[in-house]
N, C-alpha and C positions, 0 to 999 in steps of 0.2 A: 615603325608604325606608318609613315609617311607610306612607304613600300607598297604596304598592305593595303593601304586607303587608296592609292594609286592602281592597287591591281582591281579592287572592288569597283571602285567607277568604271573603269576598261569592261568588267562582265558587265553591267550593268549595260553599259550604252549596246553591247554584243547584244544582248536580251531583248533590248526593246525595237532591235533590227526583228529579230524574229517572230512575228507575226502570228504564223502556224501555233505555234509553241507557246505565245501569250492566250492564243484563244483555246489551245487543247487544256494550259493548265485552268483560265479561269470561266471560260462559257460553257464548255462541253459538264464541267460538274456541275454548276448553276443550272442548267434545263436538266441533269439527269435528277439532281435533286429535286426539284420542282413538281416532272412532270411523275417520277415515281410517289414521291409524296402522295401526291393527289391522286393516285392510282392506289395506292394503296390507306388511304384516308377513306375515300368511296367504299374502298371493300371494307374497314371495319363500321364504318357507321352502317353498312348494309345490313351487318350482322350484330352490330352491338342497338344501335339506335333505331334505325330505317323499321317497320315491318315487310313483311313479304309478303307481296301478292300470292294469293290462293284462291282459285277458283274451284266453289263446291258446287256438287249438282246431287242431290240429294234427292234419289227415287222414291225414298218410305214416304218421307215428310208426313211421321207421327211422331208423337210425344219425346221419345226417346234421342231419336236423330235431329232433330229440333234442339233438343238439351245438347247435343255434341256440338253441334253449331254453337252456342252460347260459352260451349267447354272453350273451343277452339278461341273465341274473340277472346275470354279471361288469358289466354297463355300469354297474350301479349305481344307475340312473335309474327301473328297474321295479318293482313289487311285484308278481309274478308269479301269476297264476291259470288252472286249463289248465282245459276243461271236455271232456270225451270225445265227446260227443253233440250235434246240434244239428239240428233240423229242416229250417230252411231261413234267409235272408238274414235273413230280419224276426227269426227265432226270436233271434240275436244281437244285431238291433238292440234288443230288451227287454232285453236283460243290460244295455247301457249304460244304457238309457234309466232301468231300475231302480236307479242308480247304482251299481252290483257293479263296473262300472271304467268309465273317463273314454274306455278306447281300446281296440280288442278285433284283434288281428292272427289271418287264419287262414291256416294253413298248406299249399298246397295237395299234392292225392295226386301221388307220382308227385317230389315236391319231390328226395328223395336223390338217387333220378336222374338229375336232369337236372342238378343240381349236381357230379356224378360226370363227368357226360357232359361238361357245359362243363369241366373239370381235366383233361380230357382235350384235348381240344379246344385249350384254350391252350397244354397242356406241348406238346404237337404242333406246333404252330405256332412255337414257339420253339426247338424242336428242332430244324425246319427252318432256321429263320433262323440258327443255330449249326451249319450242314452237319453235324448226328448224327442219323444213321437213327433211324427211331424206330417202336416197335411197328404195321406196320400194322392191326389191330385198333383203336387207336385213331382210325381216320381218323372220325370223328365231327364233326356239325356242332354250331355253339357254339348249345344250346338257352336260349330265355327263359325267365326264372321269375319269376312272377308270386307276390308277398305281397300279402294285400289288406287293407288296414287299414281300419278303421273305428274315427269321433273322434265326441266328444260335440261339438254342434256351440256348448257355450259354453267349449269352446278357441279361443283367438284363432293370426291365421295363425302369428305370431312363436313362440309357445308349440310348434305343431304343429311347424315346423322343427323345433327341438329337438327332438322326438321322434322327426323323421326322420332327425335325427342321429344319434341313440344307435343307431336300431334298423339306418340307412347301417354303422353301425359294427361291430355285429356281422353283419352282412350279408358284410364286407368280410373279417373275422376269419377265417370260416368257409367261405370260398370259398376265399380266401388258404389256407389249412392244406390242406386236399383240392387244390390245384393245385402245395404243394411236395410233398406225398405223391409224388403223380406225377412231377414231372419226376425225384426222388431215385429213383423205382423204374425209371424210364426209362434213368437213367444210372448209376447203382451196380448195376441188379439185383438189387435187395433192399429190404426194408421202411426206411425212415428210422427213424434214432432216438429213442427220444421226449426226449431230451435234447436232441438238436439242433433237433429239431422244434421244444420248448417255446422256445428259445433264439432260433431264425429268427422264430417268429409274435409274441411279447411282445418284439422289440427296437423298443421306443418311446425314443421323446426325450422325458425327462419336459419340461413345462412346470412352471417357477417365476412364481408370480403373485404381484406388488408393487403395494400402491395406492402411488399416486405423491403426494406430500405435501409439504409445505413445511418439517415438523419432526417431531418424532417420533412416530407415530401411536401410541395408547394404545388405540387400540380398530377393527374394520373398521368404516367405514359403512354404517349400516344406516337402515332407514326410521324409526326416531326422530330423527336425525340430518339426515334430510332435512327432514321434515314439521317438528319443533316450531319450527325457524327460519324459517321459508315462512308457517305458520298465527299467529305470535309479529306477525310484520309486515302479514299480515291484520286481525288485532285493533287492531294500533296506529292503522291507516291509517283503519280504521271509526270511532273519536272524531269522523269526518265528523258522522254522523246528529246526534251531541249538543252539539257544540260547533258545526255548523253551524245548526243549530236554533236555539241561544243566540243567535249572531249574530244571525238574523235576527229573534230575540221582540225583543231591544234596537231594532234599528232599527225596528220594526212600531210597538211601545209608546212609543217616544218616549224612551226612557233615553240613549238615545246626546245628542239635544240635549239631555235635564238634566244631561247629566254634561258637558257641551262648557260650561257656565254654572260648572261649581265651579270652582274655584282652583287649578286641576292640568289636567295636559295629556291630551285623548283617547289618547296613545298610551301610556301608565302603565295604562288597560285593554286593549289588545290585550297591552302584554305580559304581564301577569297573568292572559289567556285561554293563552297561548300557556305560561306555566312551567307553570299550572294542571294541563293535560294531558297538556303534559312527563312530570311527575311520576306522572299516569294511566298515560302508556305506561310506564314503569319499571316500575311496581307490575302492569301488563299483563305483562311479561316477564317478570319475577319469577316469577308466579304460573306462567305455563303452563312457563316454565324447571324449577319447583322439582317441578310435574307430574312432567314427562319424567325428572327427575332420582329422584324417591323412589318416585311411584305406578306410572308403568310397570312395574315390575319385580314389581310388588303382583301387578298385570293378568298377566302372561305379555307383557310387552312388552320389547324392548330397552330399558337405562337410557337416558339423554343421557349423552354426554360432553362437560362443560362444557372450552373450551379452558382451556389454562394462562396465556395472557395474560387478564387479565382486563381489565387495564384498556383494552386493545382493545377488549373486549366492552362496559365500559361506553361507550366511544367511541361506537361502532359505533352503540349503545343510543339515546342520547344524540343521535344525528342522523337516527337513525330517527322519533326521538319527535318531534322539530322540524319536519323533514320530513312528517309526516304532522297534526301542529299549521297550520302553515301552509299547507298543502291545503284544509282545512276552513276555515283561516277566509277563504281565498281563496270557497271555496264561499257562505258565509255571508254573505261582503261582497255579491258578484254576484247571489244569488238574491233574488228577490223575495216571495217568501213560503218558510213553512216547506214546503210538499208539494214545492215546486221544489229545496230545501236536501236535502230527502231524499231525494227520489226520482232525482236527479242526481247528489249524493253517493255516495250505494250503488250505483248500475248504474254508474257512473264504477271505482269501486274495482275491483269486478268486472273491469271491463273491462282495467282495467292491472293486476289481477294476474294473466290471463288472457294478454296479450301478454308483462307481464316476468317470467312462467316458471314463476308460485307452481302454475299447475293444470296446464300443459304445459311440461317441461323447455324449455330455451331451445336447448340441440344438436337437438332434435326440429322446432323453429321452422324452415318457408322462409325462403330468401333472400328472399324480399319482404318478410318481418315484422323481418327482421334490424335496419333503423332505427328501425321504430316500438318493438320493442322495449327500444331504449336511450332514447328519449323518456320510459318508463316509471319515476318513480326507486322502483318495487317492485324492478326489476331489478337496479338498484344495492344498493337494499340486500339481497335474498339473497343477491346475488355477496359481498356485506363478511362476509356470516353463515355461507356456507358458505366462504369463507375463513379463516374462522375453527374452523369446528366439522368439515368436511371434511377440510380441509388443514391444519390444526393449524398457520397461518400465526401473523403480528405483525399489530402497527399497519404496517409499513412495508411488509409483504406486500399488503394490501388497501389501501394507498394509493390506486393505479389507481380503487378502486372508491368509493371515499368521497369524491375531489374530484368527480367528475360529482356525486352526492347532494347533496355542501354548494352547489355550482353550481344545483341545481334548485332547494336550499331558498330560495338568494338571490334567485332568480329570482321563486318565489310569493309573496318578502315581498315585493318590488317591486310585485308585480303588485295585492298588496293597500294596500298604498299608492295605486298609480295607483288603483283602486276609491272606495277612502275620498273621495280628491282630487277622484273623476268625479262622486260623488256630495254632495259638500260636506258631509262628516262630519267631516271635520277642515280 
C-alpha cells in the first residue's frame, strides 16, 4: 500500500508540471461548455419563448387582410411590424437584410376578395353536395391567393416550417371564418352570430404536453441539461493528451525498465496512473457540475439540475473516469512517440464523440452509423448521464447503459496488458 501511495504522489507532482495538459483537461471544457450553452440556449428561447420579427406590408388593407393581421398577432409566434410603403422587391429585401425582421410577408391587392370569392365558392359547392339551392350569384370560381414571404436566408429549412406553420395556421383561421360566414347566410338567411361564430372557429382540442421521465421531473430540459453532461465527458476522455504523453515520456526515457529492476511490480504504476486521473475526472466533473449548477444562473443561463440519486451519479462518475483512464493509457502503451500519443489521442476523441452523439444527437444518426455508434463508449456514457439528469432515472434505470461501458472498460485494460505483454514491459 505504501508502494502505491508512493507511486500516486510521484504522478501527481508529474501532473501538475504539465501545464498544457491541466488547462486542455480543465479550461478548454469550461468555455466549450459555456459558450456552446449559451449558443444554444439563444437558439431555443428564440424558438421556444422569444417572437419573431415579421415584417408585413399589406397592399388590400381591407377587411379581410386586416383580420390576417390580427390572425397572425393571436399565433403568438410574431412580433408584428406593418410598413405602408414600399418601392419595389429589393426595397423589402433591405428591411431584412437591415435586420428590422428575420421574415417580411406581403399581402397582396385584391387579397379580401379573392378570399371572399373562394367562401364562396366552397359554401356552394357543398351546398350542392347537400341538394340545398344555393344563391346563384355565388356561382364563382374557387380563386388562388398568393402570400409571398421572404426569410433571411440564416434561417435554417427546419426553423422556416415553423414559420410556415404559424403563418399555415392563421391562413386557415381566416378562411375558415369567411366560409362559415357563408354557408350560415346561405342557410339561415342572415348574418351568423358572433357567438356562434367565435364558438365554431376557436373549437380546438387543447394538446397536453408531458416530457416523459423515469421519476419525478424537477425541472423541463433544457440546454444546460443537455450540454454540461456531453462537454463533462469530453473533458474526461481528453486526460488522453496528458496521461498519454506520460506513458509514452516513461517508456522513451527508460523509467519503465528502472522501475521493472525495483522490488515491486510494473503493474502498481499503471494502477496509480489510472486512480491518479480517476481522481482528475471527478475533480473534472465537479468543477464544470458546480459551473452549471451556481454560475449559469449568474450568466442568464438555465441552472443544472443535479439528479436526486447521487450515488448514481457518482457511479456513473466513477466509470466514466475509468473509462476514459484506460483509453489513454491504451493510447500511451501503443503510440511510439509523443506527437503519435497526441495527435491520435485527440482526433480519436473527436472522432467518437462525434459518432456517440456529444456534437450530433444519436435520433439524428443514419442507420448506417447506428453500430458504430454503440462501438463508441462516449455513447454509453451520455446515455448513463442523460439518464440521469434527463430522465430523473436510478442506478437500475441506466443499468442497460453502464454494462456495455464497464464491458469497454474491461476490454481497453485487456488490450493494455496485451501491449505491455507485446512490447516486453512487463
Amino acid at each position: 500500500m505504501f508502494k502505491l501511495w508512493s507511486t500516486i504522489l510521484k504522478d501527481f507532482r508529474i501532473l501538475t508540471r504539465d501545464k498544457v495538459g491541466l488547462t486542455l483537461m480543465f479550461l478548454m471544457p469550461v468555455v466549450l461548455a459555456i459558450v456552446i450553452t449559451s449558443v444554444q440556449n439563444s437558439t431555443f428561447e428564440l424558438v421556444n419563448e422569444n417572437k419573431i420579427p415579421l415584417l408585413i406590408y399589406n397592399k388590400d388593407k381591407k377587411a379581410v387582410s386586416i383580420e390576417l393581421e390580427k390572425a397572425l398577432d393571436k399565433v403568438g409566434m410574431f412580433n408584428i411590424n406593418t410598413i405602408d410603403t414600399i418601392k419595389n422587391g429589393d426595397d423589402i429585401k433591405n428591411h431584412i437584410n437591415t435586420k428590422d425582421a428575420l421574415i417580411a410577408a406581403v399581402i397582396p391587392e385584391n387579397y379580401s376578395d379573392k378570399v371572399l370569392q373562394k367562401a364562396k365558392a366552397v359554401s356552394r359547392k357543398a351546398l350542392k353536395d347537400l341538394d340545398i339551392p344555393a344563391d346563384p350569384s355565388a356561382a364563382v370560381t374557387d380563386t388562388a391567393m398568393n402570400i409571398i414571404l421572404y426569410y433571411h436566408p440564416v434561417l435554417q429549412q427546419s426553423f422556416r416550417k415553423s414559420i410556415d406553420g404559424g403563418l399555415q395556421s392563421a391562413l386557415q383561421v381566416v378562411q375558415s371564418k369567411y366560409i362559415v360566414q357563408s354557408l350560415y347566410q346561405y342557410i339561415n338567411d342572415e348574418a351568423i352570430p358572433d357567438s356562434l361564430e367565435n364558438q365554431i372557429i376557436s373549437n380546438q382540442t387543447p394538446v397536453q404536453q408531458i416530457a416523459v421521465s423515469k421519476g419525478n421531473m424537477h425541472g423541463i430540459p433544457n440546454a444546460t441539461q443537455h450540454n454540461i453532461p456531453a462537454w463533462t465527458i469530453f473533458a474526461m476522455f481528453f486526460i488522453v493528451i496528458s496521461l498519454g504523453s506520460s506513458v509514452v515520456r516513461e517508456k522513451l526515457s527508460g523509467s519503465i525498465i528502472r522501475l521493472r529492476t525495483l522490488p515491486t511490480h510494473f503493474g502498481i504504476s499503471i494502477i496509480s496512473k489510472e486512480i491518479t486521473y480517476i481522481i482528475v475526472t471527478l475533480l473534472q466533473a465537479a468543477v464544470i457540475f458546480a459551473i452549471g449548477k451556481y454560475l449559469f444562473p449568474k450568466m442568464g443561463l438555465p441552472a443544472l439540475n443535479i439528479p436526486h440519486d447521487i450515488s448514481a451519479l457518482l457511479i456513473v462518475t466513477l466509470l466514466c473516469g475509468w473509462c476514459a483512464a484506460s483509453f489513454a493509457i491504451c493510447i500511451g502503451i501503443f503510440a511510439n512517440t509523443q506527437e503519435q500519443a497526441n495527435g491520435f489521442g485527440a482526433v480519436s476523441i473527436v472522432l467518437l464523440a462525434a459518432v456517440g452523439g456529444l456534437l450530433v444527437p444519436s435520433f439524428a444518426m443514419p442507420s448506417s452509423f447506428q453500430f458504430i455508434m454503440r462501438l463508441s463508449p462516449l455513447h454509453w456514457c451520455l446515455e448513463a448521464y442523460y439518464g440521469l439528469f434527463l430522465e430523473e432515472g436510478n442506478l437500475k434505470d441506466i443499468f442497460t447503459n453502464i454494462t456495455p461501458l464497464l464491458t469497454i472498460t474491461i476490454l481497453l485494460q485487456f488490450l493494455a496488458w496485451y501491449g505491455l505483454k507485446r512490447k516486453n514491459l512487463i
